[in-house]
VEXDOKE-987309 format. One record per residue: x, y, z of N, C-alpha, C in turn. Coordinates in pm, whole numbers, padded with zeros to 5 digits, always signed. Example, Ala and Ser with C-alpha at 12.3 -4.5 7.8 and 13.67 -1.06 7.14 Angstrom:
+01319-00569+00780+01230-00450+00780+01320-00330+00780;+01285-00225+00708+01367-00106+00714+01290+00003+00787;
end
This chain:
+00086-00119+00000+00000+00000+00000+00089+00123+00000;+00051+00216-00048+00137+00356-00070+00035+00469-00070;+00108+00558+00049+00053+00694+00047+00120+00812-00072;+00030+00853-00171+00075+00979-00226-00022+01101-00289;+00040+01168-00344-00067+01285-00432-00037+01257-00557;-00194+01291-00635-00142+01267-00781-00103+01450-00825;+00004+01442-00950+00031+01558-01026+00037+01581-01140;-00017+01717-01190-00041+01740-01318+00103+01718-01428;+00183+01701-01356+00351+01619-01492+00383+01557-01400;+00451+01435-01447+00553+01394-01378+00622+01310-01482;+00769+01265-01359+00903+01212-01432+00885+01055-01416;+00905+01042-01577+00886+00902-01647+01044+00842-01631;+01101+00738-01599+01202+00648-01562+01187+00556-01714;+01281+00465-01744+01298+00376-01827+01224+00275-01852;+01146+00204-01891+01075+00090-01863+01040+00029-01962;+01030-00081-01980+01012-00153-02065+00863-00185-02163;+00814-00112-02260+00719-00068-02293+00685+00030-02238;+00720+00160-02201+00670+00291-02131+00541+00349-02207;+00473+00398-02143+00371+00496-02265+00386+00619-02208;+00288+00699-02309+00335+00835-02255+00190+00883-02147;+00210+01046-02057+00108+01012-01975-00046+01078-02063;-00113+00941-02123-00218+00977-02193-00348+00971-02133;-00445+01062-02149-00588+01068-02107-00638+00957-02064;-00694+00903-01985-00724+00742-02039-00866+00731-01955;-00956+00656-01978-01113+00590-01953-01122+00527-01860;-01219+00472-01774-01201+00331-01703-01253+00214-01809;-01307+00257-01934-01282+00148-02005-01177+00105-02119;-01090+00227-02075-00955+00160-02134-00863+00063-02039;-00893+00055-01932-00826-00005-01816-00937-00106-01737;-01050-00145-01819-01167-00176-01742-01073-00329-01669;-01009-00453-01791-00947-00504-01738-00906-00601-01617;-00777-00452-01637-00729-00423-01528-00750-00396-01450;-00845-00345-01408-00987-00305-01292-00997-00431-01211;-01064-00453-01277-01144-00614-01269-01063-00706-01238;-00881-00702-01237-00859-00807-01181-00763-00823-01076;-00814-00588-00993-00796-00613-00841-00601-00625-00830;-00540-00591-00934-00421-00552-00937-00362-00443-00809;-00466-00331-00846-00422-00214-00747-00592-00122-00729;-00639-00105-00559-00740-00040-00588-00763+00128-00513;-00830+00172-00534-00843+00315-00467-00896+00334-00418;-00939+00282-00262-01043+00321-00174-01152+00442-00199;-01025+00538-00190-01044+00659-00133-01028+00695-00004;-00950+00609+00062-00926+00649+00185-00790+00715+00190;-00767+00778+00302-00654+00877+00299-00554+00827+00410;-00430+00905+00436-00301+00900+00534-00337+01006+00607;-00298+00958+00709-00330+01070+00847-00265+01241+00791;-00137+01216+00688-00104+01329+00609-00254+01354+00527;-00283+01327+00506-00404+01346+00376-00407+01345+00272;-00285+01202+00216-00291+01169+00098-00366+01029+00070;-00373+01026-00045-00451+00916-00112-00390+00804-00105;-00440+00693-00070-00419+00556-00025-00403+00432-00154;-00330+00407-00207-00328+00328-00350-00270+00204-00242;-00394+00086-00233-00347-00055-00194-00332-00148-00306;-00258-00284-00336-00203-00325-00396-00209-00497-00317;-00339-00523-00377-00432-00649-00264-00318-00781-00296;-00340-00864-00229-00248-00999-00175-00338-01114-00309;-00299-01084-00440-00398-01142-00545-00322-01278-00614;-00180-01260-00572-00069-01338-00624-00070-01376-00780;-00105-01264-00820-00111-01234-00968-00029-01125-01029;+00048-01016-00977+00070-00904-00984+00209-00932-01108;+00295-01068-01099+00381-01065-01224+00331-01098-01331;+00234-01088-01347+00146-01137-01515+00138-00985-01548;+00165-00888-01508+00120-00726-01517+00217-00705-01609;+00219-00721-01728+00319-00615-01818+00358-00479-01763;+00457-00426-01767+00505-00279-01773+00427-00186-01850;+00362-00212-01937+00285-00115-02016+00136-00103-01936;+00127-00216-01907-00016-00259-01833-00016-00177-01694;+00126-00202-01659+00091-00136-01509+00090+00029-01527;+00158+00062-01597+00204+00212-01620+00044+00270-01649;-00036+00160-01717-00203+00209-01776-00271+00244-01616;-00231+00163-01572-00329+00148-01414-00329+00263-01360;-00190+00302-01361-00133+00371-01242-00180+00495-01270;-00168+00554-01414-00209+00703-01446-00361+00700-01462;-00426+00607-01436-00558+00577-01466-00632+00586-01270;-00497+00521-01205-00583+00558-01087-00489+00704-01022;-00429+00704-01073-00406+00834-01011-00441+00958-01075;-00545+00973-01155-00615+01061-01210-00721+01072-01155;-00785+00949-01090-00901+00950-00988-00914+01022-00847;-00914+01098-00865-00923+01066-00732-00937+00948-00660;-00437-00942+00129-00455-01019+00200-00309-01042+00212;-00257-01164+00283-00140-01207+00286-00049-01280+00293;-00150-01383+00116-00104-01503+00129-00017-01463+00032;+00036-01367-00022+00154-01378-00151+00262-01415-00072;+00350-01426-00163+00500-01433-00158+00541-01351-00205;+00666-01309-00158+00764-01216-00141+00835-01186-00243;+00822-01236-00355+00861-01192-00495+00761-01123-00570;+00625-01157-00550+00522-01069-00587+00533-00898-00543;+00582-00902-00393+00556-00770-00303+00681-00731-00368;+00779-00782-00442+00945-00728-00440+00910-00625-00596;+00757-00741-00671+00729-00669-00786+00682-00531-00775;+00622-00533-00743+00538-00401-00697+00575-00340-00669;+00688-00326-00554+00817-00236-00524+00886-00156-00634;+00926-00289-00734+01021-00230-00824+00937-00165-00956;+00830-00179-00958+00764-00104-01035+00733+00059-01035;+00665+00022-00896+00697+00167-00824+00813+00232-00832;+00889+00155-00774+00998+00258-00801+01049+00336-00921;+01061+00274-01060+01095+00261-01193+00960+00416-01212;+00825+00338-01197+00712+00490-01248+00623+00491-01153;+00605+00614-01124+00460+00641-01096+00427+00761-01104;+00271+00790-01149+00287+00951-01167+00242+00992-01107;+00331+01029-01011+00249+01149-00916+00419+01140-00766;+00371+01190-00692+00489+01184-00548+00450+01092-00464;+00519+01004-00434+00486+00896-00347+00569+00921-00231;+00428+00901-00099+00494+00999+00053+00578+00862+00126;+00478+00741+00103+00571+00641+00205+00487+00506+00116;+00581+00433+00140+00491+00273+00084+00485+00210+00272;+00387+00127+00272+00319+00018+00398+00375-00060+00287;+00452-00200+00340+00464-00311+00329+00415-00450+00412;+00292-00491+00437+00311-00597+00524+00399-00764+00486;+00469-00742+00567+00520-00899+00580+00438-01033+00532;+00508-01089+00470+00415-01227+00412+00400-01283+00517;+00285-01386+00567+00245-01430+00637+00346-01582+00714;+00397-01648+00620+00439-01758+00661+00589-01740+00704;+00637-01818+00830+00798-01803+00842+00884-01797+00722;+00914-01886+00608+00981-01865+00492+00946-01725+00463;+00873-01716+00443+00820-01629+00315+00879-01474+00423;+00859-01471+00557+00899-01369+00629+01069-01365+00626;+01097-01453+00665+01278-01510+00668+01350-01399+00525;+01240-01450+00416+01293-01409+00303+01306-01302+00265;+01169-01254+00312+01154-01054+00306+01228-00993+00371;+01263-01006+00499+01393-00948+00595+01499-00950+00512;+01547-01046+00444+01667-01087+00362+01666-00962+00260;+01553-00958+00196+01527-00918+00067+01488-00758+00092;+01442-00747+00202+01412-00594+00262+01558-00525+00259;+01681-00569+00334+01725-00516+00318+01840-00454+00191;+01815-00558+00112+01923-00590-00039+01811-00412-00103;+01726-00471-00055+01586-00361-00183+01592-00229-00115;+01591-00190-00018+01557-00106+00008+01597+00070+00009;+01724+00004-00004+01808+00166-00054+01791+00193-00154;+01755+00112-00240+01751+00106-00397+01590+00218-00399;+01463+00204-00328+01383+00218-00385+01411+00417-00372;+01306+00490-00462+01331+00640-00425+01208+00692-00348;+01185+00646-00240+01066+00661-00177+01072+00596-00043;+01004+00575+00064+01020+00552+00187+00965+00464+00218;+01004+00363+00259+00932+00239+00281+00920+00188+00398;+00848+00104+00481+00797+00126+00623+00761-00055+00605;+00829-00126+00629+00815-00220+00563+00740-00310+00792;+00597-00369+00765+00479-00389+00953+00473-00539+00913;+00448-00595+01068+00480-00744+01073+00341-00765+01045;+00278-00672+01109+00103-00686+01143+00025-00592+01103;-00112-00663+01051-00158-00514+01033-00223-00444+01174;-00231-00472+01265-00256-00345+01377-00127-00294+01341;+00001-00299+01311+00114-00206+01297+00093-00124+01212;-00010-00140+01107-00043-00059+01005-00104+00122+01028;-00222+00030+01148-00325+00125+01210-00272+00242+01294;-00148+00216+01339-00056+00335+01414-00021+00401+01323;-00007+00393+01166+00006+00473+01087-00136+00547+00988;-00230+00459+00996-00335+00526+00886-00450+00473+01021;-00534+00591+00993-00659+00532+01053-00714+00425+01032;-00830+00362+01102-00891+00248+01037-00974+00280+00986;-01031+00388+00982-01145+00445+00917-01111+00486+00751;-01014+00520+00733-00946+00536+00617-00853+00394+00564;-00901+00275+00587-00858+00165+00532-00993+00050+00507;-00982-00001+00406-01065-00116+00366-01101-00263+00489;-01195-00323+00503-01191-00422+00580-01088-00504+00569;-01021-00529+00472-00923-00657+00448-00814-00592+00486;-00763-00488+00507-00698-00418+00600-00723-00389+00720;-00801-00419+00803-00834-00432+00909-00905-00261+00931;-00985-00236+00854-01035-00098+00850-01182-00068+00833;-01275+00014+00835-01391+00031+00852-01464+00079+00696;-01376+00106+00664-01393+00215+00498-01477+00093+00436;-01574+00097+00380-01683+00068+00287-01627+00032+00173;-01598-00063+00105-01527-00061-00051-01619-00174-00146;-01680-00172-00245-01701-00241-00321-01644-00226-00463;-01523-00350-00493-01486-00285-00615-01551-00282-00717;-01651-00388-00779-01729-00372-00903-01813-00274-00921;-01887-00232-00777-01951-00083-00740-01881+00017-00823;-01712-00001-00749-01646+00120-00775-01629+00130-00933;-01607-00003-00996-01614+00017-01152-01702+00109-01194;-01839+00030-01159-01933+00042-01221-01983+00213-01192;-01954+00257-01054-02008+00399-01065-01939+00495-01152;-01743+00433-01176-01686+00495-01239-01709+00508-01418;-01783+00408-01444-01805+00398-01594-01913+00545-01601;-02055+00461-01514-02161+00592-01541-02107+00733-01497;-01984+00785-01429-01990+00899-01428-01886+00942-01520;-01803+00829-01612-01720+00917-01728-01876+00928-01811;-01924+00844-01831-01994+00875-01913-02086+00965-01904;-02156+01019-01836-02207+01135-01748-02118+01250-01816;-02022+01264-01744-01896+01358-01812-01884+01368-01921;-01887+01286-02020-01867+01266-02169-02005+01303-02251;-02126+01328-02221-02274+01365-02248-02263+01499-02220;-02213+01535-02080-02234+01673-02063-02090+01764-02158;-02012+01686-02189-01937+01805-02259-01942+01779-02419;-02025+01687-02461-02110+01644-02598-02167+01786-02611;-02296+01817-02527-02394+01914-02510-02333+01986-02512;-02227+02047-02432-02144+02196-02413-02107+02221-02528;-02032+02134-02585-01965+02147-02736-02068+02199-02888;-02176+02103-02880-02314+02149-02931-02324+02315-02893;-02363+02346-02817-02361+02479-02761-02259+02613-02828;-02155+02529-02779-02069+02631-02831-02045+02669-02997;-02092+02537-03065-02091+02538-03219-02218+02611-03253;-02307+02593-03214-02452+02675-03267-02453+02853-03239;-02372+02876-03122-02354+03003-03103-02250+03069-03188;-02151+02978-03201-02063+03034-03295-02119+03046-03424;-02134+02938-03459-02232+02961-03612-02300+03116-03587;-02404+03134-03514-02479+03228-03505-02397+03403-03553;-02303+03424-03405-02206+03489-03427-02156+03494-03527;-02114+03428-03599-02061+03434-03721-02083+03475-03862;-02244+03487-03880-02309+03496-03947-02345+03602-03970;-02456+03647-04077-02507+03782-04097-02638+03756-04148;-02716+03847-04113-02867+03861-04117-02890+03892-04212;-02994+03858-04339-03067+03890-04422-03106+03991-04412;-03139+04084-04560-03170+04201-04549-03358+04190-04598;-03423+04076-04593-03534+04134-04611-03608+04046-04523;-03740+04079-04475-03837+03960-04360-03868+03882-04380;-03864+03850-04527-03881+03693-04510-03810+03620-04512;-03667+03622-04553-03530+03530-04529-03496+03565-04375;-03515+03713-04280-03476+03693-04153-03604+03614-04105;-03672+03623-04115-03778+03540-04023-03750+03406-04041;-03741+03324-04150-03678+03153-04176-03571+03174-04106;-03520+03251-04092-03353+03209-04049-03405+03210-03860;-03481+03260-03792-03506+03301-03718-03578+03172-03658;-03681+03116-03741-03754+03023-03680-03651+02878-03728;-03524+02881-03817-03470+02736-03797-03349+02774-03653;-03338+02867-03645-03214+02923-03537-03336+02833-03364;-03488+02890-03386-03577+02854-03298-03536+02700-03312;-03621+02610-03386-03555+02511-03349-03458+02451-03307;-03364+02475-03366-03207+02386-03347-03229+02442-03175;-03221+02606-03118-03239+02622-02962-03306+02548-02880;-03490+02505-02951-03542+02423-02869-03503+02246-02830;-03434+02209-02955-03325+02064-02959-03262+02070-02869;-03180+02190-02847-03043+02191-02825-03097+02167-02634;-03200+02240-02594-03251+02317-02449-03282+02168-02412;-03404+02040-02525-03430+01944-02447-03315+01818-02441;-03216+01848-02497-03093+01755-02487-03011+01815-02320;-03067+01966-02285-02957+01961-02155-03052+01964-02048;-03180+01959-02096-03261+01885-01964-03254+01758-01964;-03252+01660-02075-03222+01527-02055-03098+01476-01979;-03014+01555-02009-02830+01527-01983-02865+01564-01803;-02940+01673-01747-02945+01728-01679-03022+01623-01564;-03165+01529-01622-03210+01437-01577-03135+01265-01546;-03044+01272-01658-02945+01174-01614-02848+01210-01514;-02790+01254-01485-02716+01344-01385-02783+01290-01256;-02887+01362-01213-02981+01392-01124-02993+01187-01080;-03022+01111-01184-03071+01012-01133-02921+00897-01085;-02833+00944-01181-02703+00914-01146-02660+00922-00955;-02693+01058-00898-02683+01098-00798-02724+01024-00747;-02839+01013-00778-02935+00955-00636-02943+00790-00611;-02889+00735-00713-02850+00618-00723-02711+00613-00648;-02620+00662-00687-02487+00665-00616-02527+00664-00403;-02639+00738-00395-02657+00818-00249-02709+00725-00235;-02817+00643-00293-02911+00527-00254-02775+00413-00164;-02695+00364-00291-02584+00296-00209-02541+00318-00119;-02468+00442-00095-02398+00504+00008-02555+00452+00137;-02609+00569+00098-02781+00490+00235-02756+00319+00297;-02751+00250+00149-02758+00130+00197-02669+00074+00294;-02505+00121+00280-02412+00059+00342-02434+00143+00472;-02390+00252+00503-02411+00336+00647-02517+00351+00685;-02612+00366+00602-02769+00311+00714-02809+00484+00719;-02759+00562+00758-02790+00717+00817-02710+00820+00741;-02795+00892+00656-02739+00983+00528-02636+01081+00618;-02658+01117+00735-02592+01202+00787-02466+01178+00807;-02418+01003+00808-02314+00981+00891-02229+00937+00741;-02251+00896+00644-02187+00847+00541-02104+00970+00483;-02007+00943+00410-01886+01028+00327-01848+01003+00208;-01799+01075+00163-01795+01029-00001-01570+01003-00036;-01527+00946-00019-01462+00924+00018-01404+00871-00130;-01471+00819-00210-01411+00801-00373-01411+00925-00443;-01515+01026-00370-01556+01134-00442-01631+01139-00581;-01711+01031-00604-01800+01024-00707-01943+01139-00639;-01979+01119-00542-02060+01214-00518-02059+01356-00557;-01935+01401-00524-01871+01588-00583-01885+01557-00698;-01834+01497-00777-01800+01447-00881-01912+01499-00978;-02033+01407-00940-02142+01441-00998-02233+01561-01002;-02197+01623-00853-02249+01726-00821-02176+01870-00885;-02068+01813-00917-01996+01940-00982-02051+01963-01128;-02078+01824-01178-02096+01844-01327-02236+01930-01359;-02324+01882-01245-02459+01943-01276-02475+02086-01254;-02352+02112-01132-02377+02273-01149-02305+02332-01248;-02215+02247-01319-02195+02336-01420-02294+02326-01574;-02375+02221-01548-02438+02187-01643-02556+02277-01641;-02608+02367-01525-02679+02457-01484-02615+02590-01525;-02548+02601-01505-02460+02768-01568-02463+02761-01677;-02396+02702-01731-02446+02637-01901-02520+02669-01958;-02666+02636-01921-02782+02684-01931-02833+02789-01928;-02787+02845-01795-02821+02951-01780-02769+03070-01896;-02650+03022-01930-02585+03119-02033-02622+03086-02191;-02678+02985-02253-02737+02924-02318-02840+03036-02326;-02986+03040-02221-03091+03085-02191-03055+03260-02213;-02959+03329-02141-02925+03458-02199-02898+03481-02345;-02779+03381-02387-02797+03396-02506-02913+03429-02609;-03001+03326-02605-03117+03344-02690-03197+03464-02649;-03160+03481-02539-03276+03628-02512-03216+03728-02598;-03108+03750-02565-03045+03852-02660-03026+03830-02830;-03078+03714-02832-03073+03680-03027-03181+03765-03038;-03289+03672-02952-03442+03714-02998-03443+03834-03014;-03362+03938-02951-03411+04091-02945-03349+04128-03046;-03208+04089-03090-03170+04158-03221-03187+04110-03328;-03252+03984-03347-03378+03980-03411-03496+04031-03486;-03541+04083-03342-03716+04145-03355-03603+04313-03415;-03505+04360-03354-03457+04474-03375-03474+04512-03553;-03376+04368-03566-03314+04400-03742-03457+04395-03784;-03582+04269-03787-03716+04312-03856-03769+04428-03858;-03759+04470-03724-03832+04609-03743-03751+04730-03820;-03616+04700-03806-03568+04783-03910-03551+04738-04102;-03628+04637-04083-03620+04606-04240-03773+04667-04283;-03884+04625-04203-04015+04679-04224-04005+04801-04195;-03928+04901-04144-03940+05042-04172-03867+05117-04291;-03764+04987-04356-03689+05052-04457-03777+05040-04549;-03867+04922-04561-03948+04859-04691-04053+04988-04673;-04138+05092-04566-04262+05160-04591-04150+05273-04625;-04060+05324-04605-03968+05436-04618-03857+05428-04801;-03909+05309-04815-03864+05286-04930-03711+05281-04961;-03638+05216-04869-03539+05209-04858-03463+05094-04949;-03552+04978-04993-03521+04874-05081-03532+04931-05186;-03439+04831-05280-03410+04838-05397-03541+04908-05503;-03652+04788-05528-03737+04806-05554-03833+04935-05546;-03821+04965-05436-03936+05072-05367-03817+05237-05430;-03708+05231-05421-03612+05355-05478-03697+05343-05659;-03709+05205-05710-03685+05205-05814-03802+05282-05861;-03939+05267-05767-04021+05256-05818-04060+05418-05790;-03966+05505-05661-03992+05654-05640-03925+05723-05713;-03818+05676-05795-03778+05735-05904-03840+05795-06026;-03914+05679-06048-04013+05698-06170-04064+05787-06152;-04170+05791-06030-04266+05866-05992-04201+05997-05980;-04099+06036-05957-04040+06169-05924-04007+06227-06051;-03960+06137-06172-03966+06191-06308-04063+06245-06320;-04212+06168-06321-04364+06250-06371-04400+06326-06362;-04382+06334-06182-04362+06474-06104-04308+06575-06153;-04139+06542-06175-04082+06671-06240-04117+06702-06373;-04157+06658-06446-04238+06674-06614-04338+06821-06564;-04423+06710-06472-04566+06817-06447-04496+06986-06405;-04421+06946-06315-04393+07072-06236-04304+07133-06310;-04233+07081-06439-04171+07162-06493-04242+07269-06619;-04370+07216-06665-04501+07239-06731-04547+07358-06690;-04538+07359-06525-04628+07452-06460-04507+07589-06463;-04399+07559-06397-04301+07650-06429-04256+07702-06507;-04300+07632-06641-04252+07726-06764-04412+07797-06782;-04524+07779-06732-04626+07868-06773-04647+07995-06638;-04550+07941-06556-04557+08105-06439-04454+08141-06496;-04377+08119-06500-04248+08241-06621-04343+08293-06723;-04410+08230-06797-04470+08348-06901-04555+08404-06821;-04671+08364-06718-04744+08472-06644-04658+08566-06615;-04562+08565-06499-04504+08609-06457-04441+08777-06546;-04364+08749-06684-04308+08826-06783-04419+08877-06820;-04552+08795-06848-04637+08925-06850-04733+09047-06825;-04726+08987-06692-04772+09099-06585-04639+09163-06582;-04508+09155-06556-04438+09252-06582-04402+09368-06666;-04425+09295-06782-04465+09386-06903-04547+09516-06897;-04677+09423-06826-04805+09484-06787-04791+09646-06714;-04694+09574-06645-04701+09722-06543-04586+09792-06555;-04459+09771-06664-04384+09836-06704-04425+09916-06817;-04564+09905-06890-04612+09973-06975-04737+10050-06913;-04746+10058-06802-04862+10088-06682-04978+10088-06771;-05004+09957-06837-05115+09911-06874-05256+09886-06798;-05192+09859-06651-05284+09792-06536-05207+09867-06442;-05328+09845-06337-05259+09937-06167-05133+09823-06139;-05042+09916-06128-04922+09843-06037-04932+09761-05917;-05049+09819-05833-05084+09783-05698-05188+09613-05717;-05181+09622-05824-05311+09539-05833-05192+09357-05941;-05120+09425-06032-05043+09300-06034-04916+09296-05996;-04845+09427-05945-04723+09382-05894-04738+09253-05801;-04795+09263-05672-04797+09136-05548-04819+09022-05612;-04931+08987-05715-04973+08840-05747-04807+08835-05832;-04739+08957-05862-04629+08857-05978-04512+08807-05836;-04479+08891-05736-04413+08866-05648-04454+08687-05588;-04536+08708-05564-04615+08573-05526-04593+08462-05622;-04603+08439-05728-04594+08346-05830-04433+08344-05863;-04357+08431-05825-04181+08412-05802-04157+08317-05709;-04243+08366-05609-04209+08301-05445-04249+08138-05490;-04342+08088-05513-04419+07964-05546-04314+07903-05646;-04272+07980-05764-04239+07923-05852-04098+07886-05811;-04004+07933-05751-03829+07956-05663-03867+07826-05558;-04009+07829-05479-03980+07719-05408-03999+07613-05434;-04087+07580-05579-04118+07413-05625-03975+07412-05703;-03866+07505-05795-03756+07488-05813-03680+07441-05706;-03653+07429-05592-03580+07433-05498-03607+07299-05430;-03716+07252-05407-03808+07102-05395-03728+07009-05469;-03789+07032-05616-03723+06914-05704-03557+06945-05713;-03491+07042-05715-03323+07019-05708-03354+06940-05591;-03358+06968-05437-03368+06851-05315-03407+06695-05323;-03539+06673-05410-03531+06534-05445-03434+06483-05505;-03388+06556-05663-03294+06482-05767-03157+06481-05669;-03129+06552-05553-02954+06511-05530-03024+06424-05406;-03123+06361-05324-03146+06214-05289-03150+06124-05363;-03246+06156-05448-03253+05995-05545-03112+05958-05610;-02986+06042-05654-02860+06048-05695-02782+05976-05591;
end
């Protein structure tokens, strides 16, 4: 058994098939799991490191070097004594050669039988300078218990800690996979928003409105995939707690001690923020949205489209025809009431004002149409 912490790098030694330190599943190592090589309580050292035991299975030299190196970064990413003494010498020297993370002290118990003890004394001391780590090599396990609580050790260690390993598989599968759903969904998320962002809005209401109601869908997909993800989660929990209930009997007194409980509980609150930011998002689509429509339906009555210019153009030609019709017949009024009263044909008083007036009228419908023709230009 060995107390240590796991760490984000560590130093790889020589070994025979080494790998490098890669991501890895519990069903890339399921296995190896399963056949109780090395397990992880979750119990801790009175320091408050993590407890990696290494059960009395007398199987441990069938472990390839590549195999063990899988285990090891696989349980240290996680959070009996009938062998013989060449088995325990394995394990030693494995350790020693890799492990990733800092290893605080190894527990060794003594093989059970006189030989097999005779031999380890022998062999304890040939090994022991050699290893790079501290070794504490107990005749008994009450010698153990002066070093780790019993509460923080497995029954077969003479300890109180709760352990079921196929449990422990098995909760560990459903919560990668748990993990692996919820960052499916996140990823979804982040691609549909980007798309969005990325994009540009149609300039007329009926291409923004389609674009608007398929953007609606894919949101409403997207919303009942993270209440589903959100409902697996939830039942995950309570299944995990149901167990925990079963073994300690009193929710109050049980601990989570593999840390699948946080575990799960972490994912959902983030699977809740998520959402929540998800849910802002769309509020703020919807509005610049409804924004850009209403600014396309005020360009379309204001005549701001193509069409609608094309069609006030025309109309402003006809216009200017007419009004240019009318302006060339107040210039001749105009010249000849001037005439009029430069030959004091007529009272001055009587057509000077109407010609003043028909200047004024005529200067300001000139002044109109120059103002339309440099808009429509």
């Amino acid at each position: 058994m060995i107390a240590g912490e796991s760490l984000n790098a560590c130093e790889e030694f020589e070994m025979q098939n080494s790998v490098t330190s890669e991501q890895l599943g519990v069903n890339d190592v399921l296995e190896l799991l399963q056949q109780e090589y090395a397990i992880i309580s979750g119990g801790k050292s009175k320091e408050g490191c993590p407890i990696i035991t290494f059960p009395d299975k007398s199987n441990f030299e069938m472990l390839s070097d590549t195999e063990y190196q899988r285990l090891m970064l696989y349980l240290t990413s996680v959070p009996s004594r009938n062998d013989k003494w060449n088995s325990v010498k394995a394990v030693l020297l494995k350790i020693s050669v890799y492990f990733p993370g800092l290893v605080h002290v190894v527990y060794v118990l003594r093989p059970a039988s006189f030989i097999q003890k005779a031999l380890s004394e022998v062999s304890n001391k040939l090994f022991k300078d050699e290893f790079k780590f501290r070794m504490i090599v107990l005749s008994t396990i009450e010698e153990l218990h002066k070093y780790v609580s019993v509460q923080q050790l497995t029954p077969d260690l003479g300890g109180t800690l709760p352990y079921n390993h196929e449990d422990w598989i098995q909760q560990r599968i459903e919560l990668e996979t748990f993990s692996a759903i919820a960052q499916q969904i996140s990823n979804s998320l982040d691609d549909f928003t980007k798309t969005i962002e990325e994009g540009e809005l149609p300039n007329d209401v009926d291409s923004t409105q389609q674009l608007l109601d398929k953007h609606t869908l894919i949101y409403s997909d997207l919303k009942k995939e993270i209440l589903s993800v959100a409902k697996h989660g939830e039942d995950l929990l309570s299944s995990i707690k149901e167990k925990k209930l079963a073994t300690f009997g009193d929710e109050s007194q049980f601990s989570d001690p593999s840390g699948n409980i946080f575990a799960v509980e972490r994912l959902l609150v983030q699977l809740e923020g998520t959402e929540q930011a998800f849910d802002d998002f769309w509020q703020e689509l919807q509005v610049k949205f409804e924004s850009h429509l209403k600014t396309i339906s005020d360009a379309v009555e204001s005549g701001d489209t193509v069409e609608s210019v094309d069609q006030i153009i025309k109309q402003t030609k006809v216009f200017e025809k007419l009004c240019t019709a009318d302006i060339d017949r107040a210039d001749e009024v105009i010249s000849s009431g001037q005439h009029l009263v430069s030959i004091n044909s007529c009272p001055r008083e009587c057509v000077e004002p109407k010609c003043t007036e028909l200047i004024r009228v005529r200067n300001l419908l000139l002044e109109r149409l120059l103002i339309n023709g440099v808009q429509l230009a």
